[in-house]
N, CA and C of each residue as an Amber inpcrd file, in Angstrom:
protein
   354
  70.0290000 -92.5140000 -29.6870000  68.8860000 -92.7710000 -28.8270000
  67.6240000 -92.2780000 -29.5310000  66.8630000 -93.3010000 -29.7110000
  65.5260000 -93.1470000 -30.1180000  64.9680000 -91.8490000 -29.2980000
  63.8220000 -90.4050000 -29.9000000  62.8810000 -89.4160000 -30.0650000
  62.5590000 -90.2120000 -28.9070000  61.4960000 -89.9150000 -27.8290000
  60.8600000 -90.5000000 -26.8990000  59.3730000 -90.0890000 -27.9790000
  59.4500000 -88.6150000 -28.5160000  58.5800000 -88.3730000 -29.4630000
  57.9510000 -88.9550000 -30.5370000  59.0550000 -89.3790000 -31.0890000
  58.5330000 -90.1030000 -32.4570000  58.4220000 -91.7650000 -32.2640000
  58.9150000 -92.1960000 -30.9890000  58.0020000 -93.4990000 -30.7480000
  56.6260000 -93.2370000 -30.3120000  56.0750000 -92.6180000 -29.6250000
  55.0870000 -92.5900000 -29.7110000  54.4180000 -91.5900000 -29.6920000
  54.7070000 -91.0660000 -30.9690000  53.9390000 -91.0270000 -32.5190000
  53.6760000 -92.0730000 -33.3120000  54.4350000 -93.1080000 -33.5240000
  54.9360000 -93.8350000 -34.7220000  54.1820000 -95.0430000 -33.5580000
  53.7370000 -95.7000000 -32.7750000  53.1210000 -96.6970000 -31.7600000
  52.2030000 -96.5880000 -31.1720000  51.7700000 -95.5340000 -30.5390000
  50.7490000 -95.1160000 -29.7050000  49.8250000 -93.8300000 -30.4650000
  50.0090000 -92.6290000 -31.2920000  48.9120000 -91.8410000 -31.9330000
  48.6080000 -92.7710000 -33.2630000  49.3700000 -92.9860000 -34.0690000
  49.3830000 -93.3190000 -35.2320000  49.2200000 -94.7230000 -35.6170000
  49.2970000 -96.0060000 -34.2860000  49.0520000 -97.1640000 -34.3530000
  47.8280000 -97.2950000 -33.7290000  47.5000000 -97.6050000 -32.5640000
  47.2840000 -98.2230000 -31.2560000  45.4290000 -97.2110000 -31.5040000
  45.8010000 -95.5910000 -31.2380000  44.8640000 -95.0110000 -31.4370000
  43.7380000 -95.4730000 -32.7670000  44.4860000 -94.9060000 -33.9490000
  43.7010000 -95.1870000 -35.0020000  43.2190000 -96.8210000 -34.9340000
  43.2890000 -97.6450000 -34.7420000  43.1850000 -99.3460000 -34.4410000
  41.9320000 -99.0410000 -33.8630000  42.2220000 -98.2760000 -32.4680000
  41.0580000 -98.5030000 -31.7090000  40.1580000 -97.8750000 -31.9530000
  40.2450000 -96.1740000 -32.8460000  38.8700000 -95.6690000 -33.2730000
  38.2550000 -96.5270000 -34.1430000  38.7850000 -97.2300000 -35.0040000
  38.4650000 -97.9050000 -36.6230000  37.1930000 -99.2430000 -35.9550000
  37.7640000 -99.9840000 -34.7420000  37.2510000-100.9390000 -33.9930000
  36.1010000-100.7180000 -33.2570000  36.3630000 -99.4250000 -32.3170000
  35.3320000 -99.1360000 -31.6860000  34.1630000 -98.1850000 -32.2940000
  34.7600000 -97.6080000 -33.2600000  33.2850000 -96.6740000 -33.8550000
  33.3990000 -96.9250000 -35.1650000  34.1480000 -97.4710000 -36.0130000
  34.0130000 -97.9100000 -37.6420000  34.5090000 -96.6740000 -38.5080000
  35.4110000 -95.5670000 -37.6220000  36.0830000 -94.3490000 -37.9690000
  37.1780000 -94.5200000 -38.5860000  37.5490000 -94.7190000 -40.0450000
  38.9590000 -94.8820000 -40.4490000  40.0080000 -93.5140000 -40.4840000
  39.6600000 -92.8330000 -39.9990000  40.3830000 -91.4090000 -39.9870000
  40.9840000 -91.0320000 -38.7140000  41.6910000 -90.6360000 -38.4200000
  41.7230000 -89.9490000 -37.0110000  42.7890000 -88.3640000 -37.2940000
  41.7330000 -87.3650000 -36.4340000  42.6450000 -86.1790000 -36.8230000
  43.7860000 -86.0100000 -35.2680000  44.6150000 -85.3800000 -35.7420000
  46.0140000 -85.2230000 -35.0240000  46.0230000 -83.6800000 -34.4500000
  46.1710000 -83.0080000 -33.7770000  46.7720000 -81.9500000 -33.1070000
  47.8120000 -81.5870000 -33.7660000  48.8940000 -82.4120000 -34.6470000
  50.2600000 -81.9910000 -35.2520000  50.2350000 -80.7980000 -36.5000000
  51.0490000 -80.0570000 -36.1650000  51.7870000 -79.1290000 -37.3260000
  52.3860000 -79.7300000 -38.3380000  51.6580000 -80.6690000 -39.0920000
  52.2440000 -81.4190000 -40.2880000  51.2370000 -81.2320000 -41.2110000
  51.6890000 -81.6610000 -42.8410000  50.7040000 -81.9000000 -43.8020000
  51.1730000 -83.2770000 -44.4770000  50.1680000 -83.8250000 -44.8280000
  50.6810000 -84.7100000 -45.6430000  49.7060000 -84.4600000 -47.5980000
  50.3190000 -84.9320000 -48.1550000  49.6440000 -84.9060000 -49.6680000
  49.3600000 -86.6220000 -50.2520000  48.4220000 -86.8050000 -50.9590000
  48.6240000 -88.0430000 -52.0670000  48.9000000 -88.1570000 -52.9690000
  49.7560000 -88.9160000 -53.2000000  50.4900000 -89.2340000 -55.0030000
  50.2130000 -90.2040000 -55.4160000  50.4540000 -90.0830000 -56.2420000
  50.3130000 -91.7000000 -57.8850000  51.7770000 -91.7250000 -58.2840000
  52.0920000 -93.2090000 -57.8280000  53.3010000 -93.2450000 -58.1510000
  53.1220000 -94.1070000 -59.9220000  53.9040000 -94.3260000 -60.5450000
  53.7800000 -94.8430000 -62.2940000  52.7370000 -95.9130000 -62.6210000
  52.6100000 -97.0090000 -61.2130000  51.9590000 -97.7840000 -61.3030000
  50.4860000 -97.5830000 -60.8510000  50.0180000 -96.1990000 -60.5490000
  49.3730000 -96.2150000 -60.5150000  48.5970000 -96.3610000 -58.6610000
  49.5680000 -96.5940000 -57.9490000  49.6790000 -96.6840000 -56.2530000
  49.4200000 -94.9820000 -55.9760000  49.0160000 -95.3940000 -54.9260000
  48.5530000 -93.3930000 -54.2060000  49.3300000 -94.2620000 -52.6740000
  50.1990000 -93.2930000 -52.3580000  50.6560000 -92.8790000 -51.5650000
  51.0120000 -91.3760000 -50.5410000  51.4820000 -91.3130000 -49.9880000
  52.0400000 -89.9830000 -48.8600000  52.9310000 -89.5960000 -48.6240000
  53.0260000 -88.3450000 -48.9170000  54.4500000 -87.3430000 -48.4530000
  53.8300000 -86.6820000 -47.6150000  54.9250000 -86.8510000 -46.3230000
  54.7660000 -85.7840000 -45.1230000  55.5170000 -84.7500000 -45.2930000
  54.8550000 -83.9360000 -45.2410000  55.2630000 -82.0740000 -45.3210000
  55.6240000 -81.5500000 -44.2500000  56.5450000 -80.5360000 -43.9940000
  56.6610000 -79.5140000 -42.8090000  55.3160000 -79.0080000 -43.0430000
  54.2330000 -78.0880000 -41.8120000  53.9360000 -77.3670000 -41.7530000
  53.9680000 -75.6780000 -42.1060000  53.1570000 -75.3770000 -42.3930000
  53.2520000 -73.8970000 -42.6860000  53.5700000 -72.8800000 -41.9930000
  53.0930000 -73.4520000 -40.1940000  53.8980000 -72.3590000 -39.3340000
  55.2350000 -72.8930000 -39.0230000  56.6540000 -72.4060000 -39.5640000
  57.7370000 -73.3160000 -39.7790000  58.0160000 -73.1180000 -37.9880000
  57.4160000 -72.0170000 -37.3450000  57.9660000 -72.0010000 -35.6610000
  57.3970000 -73.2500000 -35.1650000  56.2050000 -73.8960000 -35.3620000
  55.3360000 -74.8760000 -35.2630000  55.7760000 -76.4260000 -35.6030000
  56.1670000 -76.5480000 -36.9720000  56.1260000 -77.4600000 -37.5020000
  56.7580000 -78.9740000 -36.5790000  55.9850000 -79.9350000 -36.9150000
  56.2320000 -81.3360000 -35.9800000  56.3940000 -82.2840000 -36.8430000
  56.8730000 -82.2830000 -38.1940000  56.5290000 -83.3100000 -39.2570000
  57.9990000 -84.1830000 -38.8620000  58.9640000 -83.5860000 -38.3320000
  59.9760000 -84.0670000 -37.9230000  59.5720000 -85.2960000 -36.9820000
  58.8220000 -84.6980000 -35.8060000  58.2350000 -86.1140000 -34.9020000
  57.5840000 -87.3850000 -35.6640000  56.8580000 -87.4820000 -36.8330000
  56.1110000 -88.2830000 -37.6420000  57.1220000 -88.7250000 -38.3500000
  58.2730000 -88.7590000 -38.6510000  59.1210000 -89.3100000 -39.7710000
  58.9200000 -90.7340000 -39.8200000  58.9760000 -91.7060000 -38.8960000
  58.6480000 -92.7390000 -38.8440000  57.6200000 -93.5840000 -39.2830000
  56.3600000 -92.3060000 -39.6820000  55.3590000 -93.7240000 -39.7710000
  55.7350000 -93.7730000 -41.3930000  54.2890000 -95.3920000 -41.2840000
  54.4860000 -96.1650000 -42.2250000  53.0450000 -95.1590000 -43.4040000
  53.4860000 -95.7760000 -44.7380000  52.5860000 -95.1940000 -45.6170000
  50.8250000 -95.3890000 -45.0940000  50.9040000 -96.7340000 -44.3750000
  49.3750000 -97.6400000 -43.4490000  48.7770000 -96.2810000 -42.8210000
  49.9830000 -96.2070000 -41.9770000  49.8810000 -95.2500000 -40.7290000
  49.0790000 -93.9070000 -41.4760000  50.4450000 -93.1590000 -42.1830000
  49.3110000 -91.9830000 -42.7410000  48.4360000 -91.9340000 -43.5480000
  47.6250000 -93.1280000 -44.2010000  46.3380000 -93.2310000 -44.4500000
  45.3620000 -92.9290000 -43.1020000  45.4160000 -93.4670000 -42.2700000
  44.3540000 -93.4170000 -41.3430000  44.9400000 -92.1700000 -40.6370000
  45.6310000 -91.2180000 -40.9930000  45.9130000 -90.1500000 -40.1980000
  45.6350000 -88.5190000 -41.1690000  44.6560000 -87.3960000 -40.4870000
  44.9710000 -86.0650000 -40.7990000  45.1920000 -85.1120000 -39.9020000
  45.6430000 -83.9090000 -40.7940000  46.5100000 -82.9780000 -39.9020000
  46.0470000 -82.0460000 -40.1860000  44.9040000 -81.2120000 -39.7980000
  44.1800000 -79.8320000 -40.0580000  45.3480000 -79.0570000 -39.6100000
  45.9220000 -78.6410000 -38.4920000  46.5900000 -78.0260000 -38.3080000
  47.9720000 -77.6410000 -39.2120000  47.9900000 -78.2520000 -39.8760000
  49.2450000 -77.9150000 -40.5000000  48.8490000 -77.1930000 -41.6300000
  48.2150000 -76.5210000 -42.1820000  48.1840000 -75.6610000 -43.2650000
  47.4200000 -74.1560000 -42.3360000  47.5260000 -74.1310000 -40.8810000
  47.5960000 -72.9300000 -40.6140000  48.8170000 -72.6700000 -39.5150000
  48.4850000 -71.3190000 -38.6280000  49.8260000 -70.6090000 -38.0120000
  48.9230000 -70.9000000 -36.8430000  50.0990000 -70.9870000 -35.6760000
  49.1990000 -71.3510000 -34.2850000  48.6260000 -70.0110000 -34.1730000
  48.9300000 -68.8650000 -34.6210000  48.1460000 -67.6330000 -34.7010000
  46.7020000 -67.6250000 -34.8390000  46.6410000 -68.3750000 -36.2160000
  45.7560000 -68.6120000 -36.9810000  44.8800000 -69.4470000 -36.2160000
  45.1000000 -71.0200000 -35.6040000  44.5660000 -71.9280000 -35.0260000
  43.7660000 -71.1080000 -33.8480000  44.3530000 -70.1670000 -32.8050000
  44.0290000 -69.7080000 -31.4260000  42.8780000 -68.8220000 -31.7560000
  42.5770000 -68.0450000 -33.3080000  42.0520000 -67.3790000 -33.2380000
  40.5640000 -67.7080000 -33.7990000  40.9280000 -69.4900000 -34.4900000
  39.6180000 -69.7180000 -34.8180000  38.7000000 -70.7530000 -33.3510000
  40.0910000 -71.0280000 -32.4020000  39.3500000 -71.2960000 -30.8150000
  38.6850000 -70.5520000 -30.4380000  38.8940000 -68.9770000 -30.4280000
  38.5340000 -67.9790000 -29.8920000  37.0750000 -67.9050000 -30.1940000
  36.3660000 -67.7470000 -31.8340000  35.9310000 -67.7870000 -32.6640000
  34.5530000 -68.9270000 -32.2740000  35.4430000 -69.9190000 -32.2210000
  34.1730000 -71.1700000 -31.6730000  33.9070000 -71.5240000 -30.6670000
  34.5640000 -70.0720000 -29.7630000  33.8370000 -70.5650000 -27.9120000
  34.6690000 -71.4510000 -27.4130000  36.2530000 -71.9770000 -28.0000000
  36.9870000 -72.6310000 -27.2000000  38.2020000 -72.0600000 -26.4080000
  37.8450000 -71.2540000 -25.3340000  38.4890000 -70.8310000 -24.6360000
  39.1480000 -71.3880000 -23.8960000  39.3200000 -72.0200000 -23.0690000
  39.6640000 -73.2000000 -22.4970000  40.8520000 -73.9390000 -22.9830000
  40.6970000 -73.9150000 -24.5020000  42.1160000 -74.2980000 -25.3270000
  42.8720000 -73.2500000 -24.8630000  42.3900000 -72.3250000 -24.9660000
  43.5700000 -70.5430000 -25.1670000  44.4970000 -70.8680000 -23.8080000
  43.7520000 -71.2200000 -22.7910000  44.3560000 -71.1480000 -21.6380000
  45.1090000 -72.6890000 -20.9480000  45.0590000 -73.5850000 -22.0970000
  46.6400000 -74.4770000 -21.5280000  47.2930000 -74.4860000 -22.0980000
  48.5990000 -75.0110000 -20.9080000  49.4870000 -74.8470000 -21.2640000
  50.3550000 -75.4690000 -22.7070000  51.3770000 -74.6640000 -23.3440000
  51.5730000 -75.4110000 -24.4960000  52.5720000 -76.7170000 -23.9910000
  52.4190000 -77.4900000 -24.6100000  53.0690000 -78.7360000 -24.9400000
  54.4990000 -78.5010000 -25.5070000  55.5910000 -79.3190000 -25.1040000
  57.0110000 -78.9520000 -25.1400000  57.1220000 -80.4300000 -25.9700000
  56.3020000 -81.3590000 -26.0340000  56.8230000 -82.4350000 -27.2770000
  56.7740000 -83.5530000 -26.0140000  57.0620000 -84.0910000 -24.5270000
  57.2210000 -85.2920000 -24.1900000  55.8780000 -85.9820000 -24.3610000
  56.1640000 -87.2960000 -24.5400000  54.8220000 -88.2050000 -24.9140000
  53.6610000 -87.9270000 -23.6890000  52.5200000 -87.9740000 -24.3600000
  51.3800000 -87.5450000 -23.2110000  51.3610000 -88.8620000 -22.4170000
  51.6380000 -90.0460000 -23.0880000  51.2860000 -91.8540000 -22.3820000
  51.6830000 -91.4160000 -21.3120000  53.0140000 -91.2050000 -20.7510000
  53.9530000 -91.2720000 -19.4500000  54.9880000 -92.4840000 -19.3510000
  55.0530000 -92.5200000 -18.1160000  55.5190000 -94.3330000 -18.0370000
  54.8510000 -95.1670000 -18.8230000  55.6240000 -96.4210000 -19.3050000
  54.8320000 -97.3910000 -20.0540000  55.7270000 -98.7350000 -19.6600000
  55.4240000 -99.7110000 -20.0050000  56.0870000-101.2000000 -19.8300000
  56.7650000-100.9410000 -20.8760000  57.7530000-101.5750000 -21.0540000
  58.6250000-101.9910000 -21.9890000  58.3540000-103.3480000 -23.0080000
């Protein structure tokens, strides 16, 4: 049985989203909330591509949920979060007056969409 997670990751953050920032504001980037990293390579021919990384906080890490996307996909996708510790992350909220983050609740992984059509 298909992640309920990593479909949408792999359909709805990483498709659907980035589509619609790129359309509606001419933004080819979109940053992610995820505990992942990704890097670019040169493969012989000379192609740049993406390896998705675990994260650095390994209690954290979500690179597992992303396995799915396509090389497309993580072009138009970054992951600030993943080269720090949610330690690290809470304390630079703290830092920039985002309190408000400090105080919801954490996320257990089900898709934020909800119900959807099939």
């Amino acid at each position: 049985t298909p992640n309920p997670d990593v479909l949408c990751n792999q359909h709805i953050k990483a498709e659907s989203l980035p589509k619609y920032v790129r359309e509606t504001f001419g933004i080819n980037k979109v940053a992610t909330g995820h505990y992942a990293r990704k890097i670019s390579c040169t493969d012989q021919s000379g192609r740049t591509y993406y390896k998705l990384l675990s994260g650095v906080d390994q209690n954290k890490d979500q690179a597992y949920f992303l396995c799915q996307l396509t090389q497309q996909q993580l072009n138009h996708l970054e992951f600030p979060l993943g080269n720090h510790t949610k330690e690290r992350v809470r304390v630079i909220a703290k830092d920039l007056g985002l309190d408000f983050l400090l105080q919801k609740r954490e996320s257990m992984g089900v898709c934020f969409v909800g119900k959807r059509r099939s």
